[in-house]
C-alpha positions in Angstrom: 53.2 156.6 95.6 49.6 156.0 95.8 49.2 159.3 97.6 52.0 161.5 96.1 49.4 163.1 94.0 46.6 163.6 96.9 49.3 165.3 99.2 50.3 167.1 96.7 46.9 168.6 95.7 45.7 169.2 99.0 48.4 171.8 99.4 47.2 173.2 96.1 50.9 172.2 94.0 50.9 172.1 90.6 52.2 169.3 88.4 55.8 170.9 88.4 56.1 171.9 92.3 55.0 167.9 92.6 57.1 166.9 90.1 60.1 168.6 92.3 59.0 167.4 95.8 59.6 163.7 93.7 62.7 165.0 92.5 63.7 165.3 96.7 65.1 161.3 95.9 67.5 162.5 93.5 69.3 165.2 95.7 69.4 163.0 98.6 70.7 159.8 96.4 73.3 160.8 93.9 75.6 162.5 96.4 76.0 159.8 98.1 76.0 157.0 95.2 78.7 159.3 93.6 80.6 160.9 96.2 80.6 158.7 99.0 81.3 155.1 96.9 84.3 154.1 98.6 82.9 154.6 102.5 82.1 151.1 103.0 85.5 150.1 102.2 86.9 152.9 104.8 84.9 152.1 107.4 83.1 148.8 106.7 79.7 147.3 105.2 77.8 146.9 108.2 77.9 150.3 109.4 77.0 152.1 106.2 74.3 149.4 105.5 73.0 150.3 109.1 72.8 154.1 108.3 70.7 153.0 105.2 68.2 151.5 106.9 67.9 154.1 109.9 67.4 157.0 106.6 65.1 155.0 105.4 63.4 154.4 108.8 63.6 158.2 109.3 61.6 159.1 105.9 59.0 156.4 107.0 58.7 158.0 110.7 58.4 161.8 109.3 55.5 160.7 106.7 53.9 158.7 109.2 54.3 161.5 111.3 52.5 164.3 109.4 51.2 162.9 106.0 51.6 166.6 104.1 53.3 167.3 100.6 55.6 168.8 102.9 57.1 166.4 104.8 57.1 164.0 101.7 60.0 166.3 100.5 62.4 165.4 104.0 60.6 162.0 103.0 61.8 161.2 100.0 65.2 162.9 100.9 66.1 160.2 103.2 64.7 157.7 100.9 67.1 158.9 98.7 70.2 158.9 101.4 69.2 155.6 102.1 69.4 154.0 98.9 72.3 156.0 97.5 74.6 154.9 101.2 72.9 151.3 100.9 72.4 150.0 97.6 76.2 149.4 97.2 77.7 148.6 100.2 74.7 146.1 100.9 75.6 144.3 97.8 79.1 144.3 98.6 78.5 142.9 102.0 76.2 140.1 100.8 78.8 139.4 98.4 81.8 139.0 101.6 79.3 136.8 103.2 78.8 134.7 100.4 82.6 133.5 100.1 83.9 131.5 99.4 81.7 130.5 97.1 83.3 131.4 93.5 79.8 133.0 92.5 79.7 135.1 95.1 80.0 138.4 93.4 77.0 137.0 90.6 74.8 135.6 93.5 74.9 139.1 95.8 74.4 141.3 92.3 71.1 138.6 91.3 69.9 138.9 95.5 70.3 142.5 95.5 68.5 143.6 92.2 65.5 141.1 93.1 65.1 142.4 96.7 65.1 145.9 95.3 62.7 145.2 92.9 60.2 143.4 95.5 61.0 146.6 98.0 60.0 149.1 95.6 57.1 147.3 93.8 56.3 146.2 97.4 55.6 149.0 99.4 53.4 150.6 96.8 51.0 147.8 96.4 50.3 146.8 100.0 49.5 150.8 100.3 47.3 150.5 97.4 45.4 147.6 98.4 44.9 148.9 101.7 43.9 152.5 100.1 41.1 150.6 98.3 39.6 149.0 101.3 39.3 152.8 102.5 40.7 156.0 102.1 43.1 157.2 104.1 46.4 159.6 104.7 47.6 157.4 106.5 47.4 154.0 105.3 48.3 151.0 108.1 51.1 150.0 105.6 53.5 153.1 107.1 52.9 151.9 110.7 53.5 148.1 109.5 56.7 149.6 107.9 58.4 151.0 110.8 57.9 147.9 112.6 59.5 145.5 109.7 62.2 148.2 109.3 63.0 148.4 112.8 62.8 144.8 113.2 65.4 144.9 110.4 67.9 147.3 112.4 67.9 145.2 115.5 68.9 141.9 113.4 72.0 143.9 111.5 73.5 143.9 115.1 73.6 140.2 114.3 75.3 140.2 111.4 79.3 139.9 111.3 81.0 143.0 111.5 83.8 142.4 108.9 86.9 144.3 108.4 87.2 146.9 106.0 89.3 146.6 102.8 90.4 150.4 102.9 90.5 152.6 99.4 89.6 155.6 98.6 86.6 157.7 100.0 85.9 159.5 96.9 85.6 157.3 93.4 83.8 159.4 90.7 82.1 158.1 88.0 84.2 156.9 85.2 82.7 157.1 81.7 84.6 154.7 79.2 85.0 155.0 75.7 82.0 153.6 74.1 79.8 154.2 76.8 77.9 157.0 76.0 75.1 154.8 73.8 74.3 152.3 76.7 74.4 154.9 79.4 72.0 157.0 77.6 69.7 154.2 76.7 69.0 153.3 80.3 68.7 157.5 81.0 65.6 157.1 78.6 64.3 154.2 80.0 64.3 155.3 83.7 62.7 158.3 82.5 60.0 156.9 81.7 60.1 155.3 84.8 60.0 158.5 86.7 57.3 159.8 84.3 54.8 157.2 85.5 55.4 158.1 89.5 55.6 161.4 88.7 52.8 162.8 86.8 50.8 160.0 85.6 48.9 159.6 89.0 47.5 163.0 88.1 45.7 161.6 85.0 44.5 158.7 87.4 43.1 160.8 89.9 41.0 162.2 86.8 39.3 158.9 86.7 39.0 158.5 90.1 41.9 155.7 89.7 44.7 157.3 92.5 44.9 154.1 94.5 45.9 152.1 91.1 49.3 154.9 91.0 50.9 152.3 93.2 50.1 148.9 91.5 51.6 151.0 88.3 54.8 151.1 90.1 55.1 147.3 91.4 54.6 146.3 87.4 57.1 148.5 86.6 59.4 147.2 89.1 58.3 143.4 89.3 57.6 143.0 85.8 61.7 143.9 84.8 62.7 142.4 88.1 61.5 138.8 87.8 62.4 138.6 84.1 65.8 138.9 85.1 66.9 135.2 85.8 64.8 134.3 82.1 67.2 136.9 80.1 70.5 136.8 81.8 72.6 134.7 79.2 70.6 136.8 76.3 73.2 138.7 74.1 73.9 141.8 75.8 73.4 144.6 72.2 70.3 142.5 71.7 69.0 143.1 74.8 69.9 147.4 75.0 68.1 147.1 71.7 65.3 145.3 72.6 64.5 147.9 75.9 65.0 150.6 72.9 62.0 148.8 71.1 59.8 148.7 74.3 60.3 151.7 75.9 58.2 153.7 73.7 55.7 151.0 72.7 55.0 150.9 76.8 54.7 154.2 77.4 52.6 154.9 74.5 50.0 152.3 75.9 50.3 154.1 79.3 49.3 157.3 77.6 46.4 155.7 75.9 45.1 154.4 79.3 45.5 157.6 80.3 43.6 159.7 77.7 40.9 156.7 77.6 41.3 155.9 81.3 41.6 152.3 80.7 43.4 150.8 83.9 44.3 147.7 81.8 45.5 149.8 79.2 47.7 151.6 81.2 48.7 148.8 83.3 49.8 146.4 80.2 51.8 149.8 79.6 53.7 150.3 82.8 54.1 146.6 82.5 56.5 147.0 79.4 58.1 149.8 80.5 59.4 147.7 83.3 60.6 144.9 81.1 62.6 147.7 79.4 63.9 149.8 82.3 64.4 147.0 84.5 64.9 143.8 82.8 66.3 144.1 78.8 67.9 147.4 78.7 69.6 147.3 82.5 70.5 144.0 82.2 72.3 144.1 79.0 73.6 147.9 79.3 75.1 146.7 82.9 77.2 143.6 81.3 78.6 145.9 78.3 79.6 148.5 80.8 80.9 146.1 82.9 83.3 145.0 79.7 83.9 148.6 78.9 85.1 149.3 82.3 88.3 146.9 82.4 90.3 147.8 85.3 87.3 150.2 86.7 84.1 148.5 86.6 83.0 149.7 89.6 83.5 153.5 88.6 82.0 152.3 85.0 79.0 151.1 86.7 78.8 154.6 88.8 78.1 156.4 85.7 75.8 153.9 83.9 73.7 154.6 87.2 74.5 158.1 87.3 72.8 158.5 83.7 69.6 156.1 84.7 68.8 158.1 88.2 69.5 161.5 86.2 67.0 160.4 83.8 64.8 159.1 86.4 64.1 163.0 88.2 65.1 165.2 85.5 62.4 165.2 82.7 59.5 164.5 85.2 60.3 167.9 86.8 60.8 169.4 82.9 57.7 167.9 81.7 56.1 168.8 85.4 56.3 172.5 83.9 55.5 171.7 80.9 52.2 170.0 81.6 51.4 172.9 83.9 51.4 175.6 81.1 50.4 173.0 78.1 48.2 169.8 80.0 49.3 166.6 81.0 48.0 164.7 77.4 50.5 167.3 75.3 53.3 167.2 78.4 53.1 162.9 77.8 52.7 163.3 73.8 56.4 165.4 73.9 57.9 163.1 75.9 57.0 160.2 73.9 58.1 162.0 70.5 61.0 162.5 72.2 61.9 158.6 73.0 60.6 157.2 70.0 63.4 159.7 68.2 65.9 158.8 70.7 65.1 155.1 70.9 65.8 155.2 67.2 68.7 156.7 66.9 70.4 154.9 69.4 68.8 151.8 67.8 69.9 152.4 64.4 73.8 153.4 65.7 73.6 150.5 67.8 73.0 148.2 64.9 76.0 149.4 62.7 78.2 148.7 65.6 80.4 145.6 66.1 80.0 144.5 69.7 83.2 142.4 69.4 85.4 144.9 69.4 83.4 147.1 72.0 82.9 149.9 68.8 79.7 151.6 70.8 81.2 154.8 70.6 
């Protein structure tokens, strides 16, 4: 992330060309995280998990390779392969290696979603600490990452190859009754998500900032992430609610930082944004669905995603356009109008709803 924007700009692209070459992670992820749910259970965890980790081992080899806005698209492609083949089977796998402890299921869901926060918060500020030591393309922390990640595909030959339960290749999302509320809740809070990598690096780079893009993304990420544990017994409504409240409050502190560029401004920001995205509104929006779901959580859970990634690369590429005929400032004011209405009207429905009898609808 710290050098999406400088890529991007030496090859003369404007904010919504960028805005699509992020956009890459979406085709490459949602195929797979829709179409291709049940292929762990056809052919087992370990080898899907190990396909994961090669595509992700494959986007880090082709940047490393030629650092170019260019190759970031194939880049971010298998990014997206990766974590839409990985992110499910992985968690089922941990979960079958867990038994038979009877919170198996709990303990692999709590491992996963704290791993993946530390991952993508991770990467992005051992590149940006090694950016601001000196600027380069191609920062040591690709190199390092081949090496961890191969390290990583050697030692899954280790792990037991279990057998596979069988089912169905193709599960589509399944969108319960009731559901539409929570699933467009986190849609507006992993968009702001994908504003910050997205466009908000360009504002930085105005303030000669760029190497900060990636500590932006390891609050958002770390800061939802680790308040996890601290919130998990919190009512569920509350918590949707609560994200609702945060989401635009964060945002419109990263804005300010942006306008003013005021790196603790905007960092306090994207710091709030993650407590919404990844901590109140996911948490709480994943239990309801979950309850929603009945016999077909899993499928439930598939579109609660489906709406958050959508979120996640659609309006950065929308307001990408936008900012490129109207500026950045008027791009980020729009979109912040625009989840402050949202935020309260799903707030407001929310609240004349009674959870109990799982009237979201």
């Amino acid at each position: 992330m710290p050098l999406f924007r400088v890529y991007a700009e030496a090859a003369g692209f404007n904010n919504g060309q960028t805005s699509l070459v992020f956009a890459a992670y979406i085709v490459g992820m949602l195929p797979c995280y829709i179409f291709l749910g049940g292929l762990s259970d056809r052919v087992g965890r370990r080898p899907v998990v190990m396909v994961s980790v090669c595509s992700s081992f494959l986007a880090t080899a082709i940047i490393t390779w030629k650092p170019d806005v260019y190759a970031l698209i194939f880049a971010r492609f298998f990014q997206g392969v990766g974590v839409g083949l990985g992110m499910g089977a992985a968690t089922a796998y941990i979960s079958e290696l867990l038994k038979p402890d009877p919170q198996a299921a709990s303990k692999a869901a709590a491992l996963a979603t704290l791993f993946t926060a530390i991952g993508f918060g991770g990467g992005a500020l051992a590149t940006s600490i090694d950016l601001l030591s000196g600027f380069t393309n191609t920062p040591v922390t690709y190199t390092g990452l081949l090496i961890v990640t191969g390290i990583g595909i050697l030692l899954l030959f280790y792990l037991p190859k279990l057998i596979p339960q069988g089912g169905q290749l193709i599960r589509l999302p399944y969108f319960p009754p009731g559901s539409l509320p929570i699933n467009t809740a986190i849609g507006i809070c992993w968009a702001a998500t994908g504003i910050v990598v997205a466009i908000i690096p360009t504002q930085l780079s105005k303030f000669s900032l760029t190497a900060y893009a990636g500590i932006c993304l390891t609050l958002v990420n770390w800061s939802g992430g680790f308040i996890q544990p601290f919130i998990r017994k919190y009512d569920s409504l509350k918590s949707v609610k609560m994200g609702l409240f945060l989401i635009p409050l964060g945002f419109m502190l990263v804005i300010a930082g942006c306008i003013k560029g005021w790196l603790f401004l905007i960092l306090l920001g994207t710091s709030i944004v993650g407590l919404a995205a990844y901590g109140f509104s996911y948490l709480g929006g994943l239990d309801i669905i979950n309850r929603l779901g009945g016999a077909h959580k899993a499928r439930a859970v598939s579109g609660f995603m489906f709406f958050g990634y959508i979120g996640f690369g659609i309006p950065s590429v929308c307001l990408g356009y936008f900012a490129d005929h109207f500026g950045i400032t008027n791009a980020l004011w729009l979109f912040e109008i625009s989840i402050v209405v949202l935020s309260v009207w799903l707030y407001v429905r929310l609240s004349g709803k009674n959870r109990n009898n799982d009237a979201l609808n």
